[in-house]
C-alpha positions in Angstrom: 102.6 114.1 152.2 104.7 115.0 149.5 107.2 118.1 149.1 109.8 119.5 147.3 113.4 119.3 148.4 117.0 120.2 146.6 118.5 116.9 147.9 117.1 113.3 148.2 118.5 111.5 150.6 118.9 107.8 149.3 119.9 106.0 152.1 120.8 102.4 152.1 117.8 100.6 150.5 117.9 98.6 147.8 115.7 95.9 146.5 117.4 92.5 147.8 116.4 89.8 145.3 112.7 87.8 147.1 110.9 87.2 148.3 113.2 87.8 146.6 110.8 86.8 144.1 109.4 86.4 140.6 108.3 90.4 140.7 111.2 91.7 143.2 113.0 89.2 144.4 113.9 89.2 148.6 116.8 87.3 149.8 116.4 86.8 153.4 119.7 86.3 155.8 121.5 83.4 155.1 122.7 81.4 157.9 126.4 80.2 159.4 126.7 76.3 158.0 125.2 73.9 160.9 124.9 70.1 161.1 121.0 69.5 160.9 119.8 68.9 164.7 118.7 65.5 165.5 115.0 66.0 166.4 114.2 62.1 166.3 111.4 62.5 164.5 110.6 62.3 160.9 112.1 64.8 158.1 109.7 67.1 156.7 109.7 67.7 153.1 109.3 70.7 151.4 108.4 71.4 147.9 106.0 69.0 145.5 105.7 65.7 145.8 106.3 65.8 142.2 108.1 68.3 140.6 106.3 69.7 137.6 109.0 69.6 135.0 109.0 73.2 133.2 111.2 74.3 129.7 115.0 73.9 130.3 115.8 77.6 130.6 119.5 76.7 131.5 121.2 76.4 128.1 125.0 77.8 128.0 126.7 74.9 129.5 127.9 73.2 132.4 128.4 75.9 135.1 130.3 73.8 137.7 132.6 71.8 135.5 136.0 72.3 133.9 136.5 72.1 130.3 138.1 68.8 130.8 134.7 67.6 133.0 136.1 67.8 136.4 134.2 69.8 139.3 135.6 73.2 139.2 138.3 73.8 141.8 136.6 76.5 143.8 133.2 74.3 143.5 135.0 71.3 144.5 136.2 72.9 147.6 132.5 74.2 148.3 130.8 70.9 148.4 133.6 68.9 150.1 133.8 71.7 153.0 129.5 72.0 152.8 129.8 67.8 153.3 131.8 67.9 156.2 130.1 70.6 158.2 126.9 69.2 157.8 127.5 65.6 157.4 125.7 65.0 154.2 126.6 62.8 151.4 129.4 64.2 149.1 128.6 62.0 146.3 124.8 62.9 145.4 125.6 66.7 146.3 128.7 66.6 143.6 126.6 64.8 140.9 123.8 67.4 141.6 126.7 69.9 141.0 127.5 68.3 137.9 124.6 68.5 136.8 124.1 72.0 136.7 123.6 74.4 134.0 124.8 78.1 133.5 121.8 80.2 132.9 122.9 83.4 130.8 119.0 84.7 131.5 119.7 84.2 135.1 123.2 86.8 135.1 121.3 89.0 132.8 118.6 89.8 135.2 120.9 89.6 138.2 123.3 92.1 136.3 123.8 95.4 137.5 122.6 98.7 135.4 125.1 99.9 131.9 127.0 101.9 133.7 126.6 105.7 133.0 122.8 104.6 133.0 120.8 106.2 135.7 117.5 104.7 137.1 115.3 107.1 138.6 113.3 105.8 141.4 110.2 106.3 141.9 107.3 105.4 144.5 104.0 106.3 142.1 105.4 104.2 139.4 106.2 101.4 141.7 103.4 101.4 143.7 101.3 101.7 140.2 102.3 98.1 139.4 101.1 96.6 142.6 98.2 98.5 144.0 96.3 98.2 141.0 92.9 96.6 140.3 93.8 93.2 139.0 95.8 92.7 142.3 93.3 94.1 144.5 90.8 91.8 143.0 92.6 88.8 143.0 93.7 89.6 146.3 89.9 89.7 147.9 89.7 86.4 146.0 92.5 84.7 148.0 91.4 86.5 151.0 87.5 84.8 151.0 88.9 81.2 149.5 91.3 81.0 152.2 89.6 83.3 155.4 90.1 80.4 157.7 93.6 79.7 157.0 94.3 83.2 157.1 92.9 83.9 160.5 94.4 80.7 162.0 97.6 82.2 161.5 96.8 85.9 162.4 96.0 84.3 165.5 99.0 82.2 165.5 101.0 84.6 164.7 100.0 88.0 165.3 100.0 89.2 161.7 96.5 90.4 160.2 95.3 88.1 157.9 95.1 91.3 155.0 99.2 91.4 155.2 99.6 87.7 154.6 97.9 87.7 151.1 99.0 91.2 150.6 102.4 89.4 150.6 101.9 86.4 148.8 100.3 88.8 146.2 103.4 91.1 145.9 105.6 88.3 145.6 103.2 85.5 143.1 100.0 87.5 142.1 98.6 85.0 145.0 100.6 82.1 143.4 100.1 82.6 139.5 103.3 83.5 139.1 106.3 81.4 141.0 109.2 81.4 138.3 110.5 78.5 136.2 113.9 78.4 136.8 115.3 75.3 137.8 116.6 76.5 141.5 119.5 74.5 141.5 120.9 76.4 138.1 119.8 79.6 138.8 121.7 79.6 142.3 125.1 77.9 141.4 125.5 80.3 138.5 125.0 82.8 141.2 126.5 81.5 143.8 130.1 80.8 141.3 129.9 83.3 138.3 128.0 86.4 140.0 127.6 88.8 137.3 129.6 91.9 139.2 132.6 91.2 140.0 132.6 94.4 142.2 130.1 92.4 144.8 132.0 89.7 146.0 129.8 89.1 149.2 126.4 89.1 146.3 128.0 85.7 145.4 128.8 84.6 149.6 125.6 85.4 149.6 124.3 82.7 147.1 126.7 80.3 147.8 124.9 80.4 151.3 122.0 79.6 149.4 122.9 76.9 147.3 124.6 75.0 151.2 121.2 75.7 152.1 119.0 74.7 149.1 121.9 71.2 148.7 121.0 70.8 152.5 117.2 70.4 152.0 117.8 67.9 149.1 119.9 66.0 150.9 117.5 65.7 153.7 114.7 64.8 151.4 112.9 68.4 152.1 113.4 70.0 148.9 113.8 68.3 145.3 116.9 68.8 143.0 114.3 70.1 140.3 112.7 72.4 142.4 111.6 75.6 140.4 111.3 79.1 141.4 112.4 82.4 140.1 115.5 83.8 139.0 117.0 84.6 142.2 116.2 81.1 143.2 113.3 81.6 145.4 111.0 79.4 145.6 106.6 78.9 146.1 104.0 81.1 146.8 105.9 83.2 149.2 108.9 83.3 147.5 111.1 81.9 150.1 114.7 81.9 150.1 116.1 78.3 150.8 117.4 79.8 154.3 114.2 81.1 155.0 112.6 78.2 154.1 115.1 75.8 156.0 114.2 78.4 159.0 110.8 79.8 158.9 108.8 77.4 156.4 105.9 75.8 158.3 104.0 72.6 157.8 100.3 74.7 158.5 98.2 71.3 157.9 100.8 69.1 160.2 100.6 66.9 156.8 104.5 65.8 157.5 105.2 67.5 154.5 106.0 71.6 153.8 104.8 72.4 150.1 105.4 76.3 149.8 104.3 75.8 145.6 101.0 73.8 146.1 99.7 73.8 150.0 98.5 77.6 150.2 98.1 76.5 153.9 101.9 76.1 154.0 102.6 79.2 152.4 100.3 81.6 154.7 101.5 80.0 157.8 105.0 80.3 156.6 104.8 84.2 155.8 103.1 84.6 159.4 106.1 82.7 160.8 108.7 84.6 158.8 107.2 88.1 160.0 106.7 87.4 163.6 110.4 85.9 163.9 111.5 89.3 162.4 110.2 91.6 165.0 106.3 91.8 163.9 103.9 92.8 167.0 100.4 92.0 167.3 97.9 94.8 167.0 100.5 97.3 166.3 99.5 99.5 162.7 102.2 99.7 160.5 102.0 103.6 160.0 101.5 105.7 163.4 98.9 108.5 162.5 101.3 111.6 162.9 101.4 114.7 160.8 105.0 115.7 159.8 106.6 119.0 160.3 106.9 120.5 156.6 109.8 119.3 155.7 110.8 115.9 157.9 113.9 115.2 155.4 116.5 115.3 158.6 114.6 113.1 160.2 115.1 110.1 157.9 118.1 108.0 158.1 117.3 105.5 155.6 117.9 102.2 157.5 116.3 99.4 158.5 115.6 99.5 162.2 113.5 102.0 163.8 115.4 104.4 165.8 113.0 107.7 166.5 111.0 108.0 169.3 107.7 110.3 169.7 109.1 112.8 172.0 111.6 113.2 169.6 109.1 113.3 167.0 107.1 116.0 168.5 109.6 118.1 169.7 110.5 118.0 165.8 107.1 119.2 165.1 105.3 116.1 164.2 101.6 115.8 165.4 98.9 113.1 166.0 96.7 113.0 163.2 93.2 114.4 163.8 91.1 112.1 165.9 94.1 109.4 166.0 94.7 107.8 169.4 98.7 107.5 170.6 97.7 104.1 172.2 100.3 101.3 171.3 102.3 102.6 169.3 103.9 105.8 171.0 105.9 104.1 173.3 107.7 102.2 170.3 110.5 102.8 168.3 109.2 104.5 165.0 111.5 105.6 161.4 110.3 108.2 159.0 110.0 106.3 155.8 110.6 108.2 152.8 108.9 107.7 149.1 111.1 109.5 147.1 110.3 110.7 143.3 114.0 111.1 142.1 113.2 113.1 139.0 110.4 115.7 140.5 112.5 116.0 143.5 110.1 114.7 146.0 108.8 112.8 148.4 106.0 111.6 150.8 107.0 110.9 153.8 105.2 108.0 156.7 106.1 107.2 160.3 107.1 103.5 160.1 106.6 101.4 163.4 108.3 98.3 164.1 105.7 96.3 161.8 106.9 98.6 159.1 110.5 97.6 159.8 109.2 93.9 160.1 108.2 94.0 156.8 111.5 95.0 155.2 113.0 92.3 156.8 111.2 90.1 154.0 112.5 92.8 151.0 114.8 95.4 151.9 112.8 98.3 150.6 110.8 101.3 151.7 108.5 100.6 148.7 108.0 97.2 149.2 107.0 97.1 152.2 105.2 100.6 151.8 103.6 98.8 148.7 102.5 95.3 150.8 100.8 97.6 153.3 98.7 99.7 151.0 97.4 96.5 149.1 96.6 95.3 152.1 94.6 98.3 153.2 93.2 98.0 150.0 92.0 94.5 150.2 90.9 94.8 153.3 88.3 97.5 152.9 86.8 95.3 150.4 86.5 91.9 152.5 83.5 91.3 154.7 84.0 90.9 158.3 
């Protein structure tokens, strides 16, 4: 529902870079530096076979090397301390180092706002660019090529098959669009020359990312040319190389994890990623419930659900007509709020812990607002 209010409460959301991704990129949580575990069985690669070599976007110079051609002190002192943690070869990790490339295009978009500039956010708008026809079409598309894969891992996994490509579509337009930018690049000018100064733990942030992303070369799961998006996510799901070091799976038990050209890989992966992040089978993500008229001190803007129904009601919220509390009432719900900054608005859901589940993949009310509509959406257009 939307109303009027004098003062938006913004919370703490923000879009992490991707899923992070090629549309709005989502970095998932980076992990503390381990030694790979033995397992005694083969590695499993990730990525293609062969990478598909792209345009060289990277163009402004070394971005690990002195002037003089020497590793950069503070790079130098990465990689040595990334080799010894995780016992991986210094010598091939340095030269990949060396071979990096400063991409200008990369701080640009990373960059934050002119400052004085203010960015209005709205949920219309941003839902407008991806619950829109083209997407909903191309979304029942993917849906009917790849039904079976898609129900093997809702049944795997617990996640309906209609939020899996809702997902992939958010992040890739179902894998049209994965980003060209030669990972490796893209997240050591991140990780060593983050374009705000003012955000120091933006570049620990990357720097966890490129230990990560280094680690799967080295164990011959990911390749050094690997290409992705700007934030250095990479494939159909737009997978962080932490998430992918964590969550990927290998859905056609091939040996071998392709998240760019097995779409097997990449729907199994997104079921994994969601149901190790708190997703429950057969739970909605919106509980039917009709808010009081003005729910605004109700929402506290985070991440984890912290309402409860008897709370809710004795706030005034309702079940929708004809709804049934089954399931979901006896969970932890959060009132999600949609805000249109410049009107002075908002509409207003009841998140569940799916809801939550799915900001866990992108930090944001509207993305994961926006993945659950065009799943809606494609699934009312989908035979049974």
């Amino acid at each position: 529902m939307f109303i009027c209010r004098r003062l938006l409460q913004l919370g703490t959301l923000s879009a992490l870079l991707a899923g992070c991704s090629t549309t709005a990129p989502t970095v998932q949580n980076t992990s503390a530096a381990q030694p790979p575990a033995a397992t005694g069985t083969a590695p499993i690669r990730i990525g293609p076979s062969t990478p598909t070599p792209g345009p060289e976007l990277a163009d402004d110079g070394p971005a690990a090397l002195t002037p003089s051609g020497a590793l950069r002190p503070d790079v130098r002192a990465f990689v040595e301390s990334l080799a010894a943690e995780r016992n991986l070869p210094l010598k091939p990790m340095v030269s990949a180092l060396e071979s990096s490339r400063y991409n200008a295009t990369v701080a640009r978009l990373i960059a934050p706002s002119p400052p004085g500039k203010k960015i209005w956010r709205s949920w219309l708008t941003y839902r407008s660019r991806f619950v829109e026809p083209k997407r909903i079409g191309w979304g029942v598309e993917f849906y009917n090529e790849h039904r079976d894969q898609l129900n093997q891992a809702a049944q795997r996994f617990g996640v309906p098959a209609p939020i899996i490509a809702s997902i992939i579509g958010v992040e890739t337009l179902y894998g049209r669009n994965m980003g060209n930018f030669r990972v490796l690049d893209a997240l050591t000018t991140l990780a060593f020359d983050y374009p705000d100064p003012a955000k120091p733990e933006r570049a620990t942030m990357f720097r966890g990312q490129l230990a990560d992303f280094l680690t799967l070369a080295m164990n011959g799961k990911l390749d050094l040319e690997t290409r992705g998006s700007y934030a250095g996510a990479i494939g159909m799901p737009q997978f962080m190389p932490t998430s992918i070091k964590h969550y990927a799976v290998d859905g056609d038990d091939s040996g071998h994890i392709d998240l760019t050209n097995n779409t097997r890989d990449a729907i199994m992966s997104v079921g994994s990623f969601l149901s190790q992040h708190g997703w429950q089978r057969g739970l909605p993500v919106f509980a039917p419930v009709a808010l009081p008229a003005d729910p605004s001190a109700l929402v506290d803007g985070g991440l984890e659900p912290k309402q409860t129904w008897s709370t809710l009601t004795a706030a005034g919220a309702r079940l929708q007509p004809g709804a049934s509390s089954a399931g979901w009432s006896s969970q932890p719900m959060g009132i999600v709020d949609l805000v249109e900054e410049a009107r002075g608005t908002a509409q207003y859901r009841v998140g569940t812990p799916n809801f939550f589940a799915l900001t866990k993949y992108n930090r944001s009310y509207f993305y994961a607002t926006a993945v659950a509509d065009l799943a809606s959406e494609i699934e009312a257009r989908v035979g049974r």
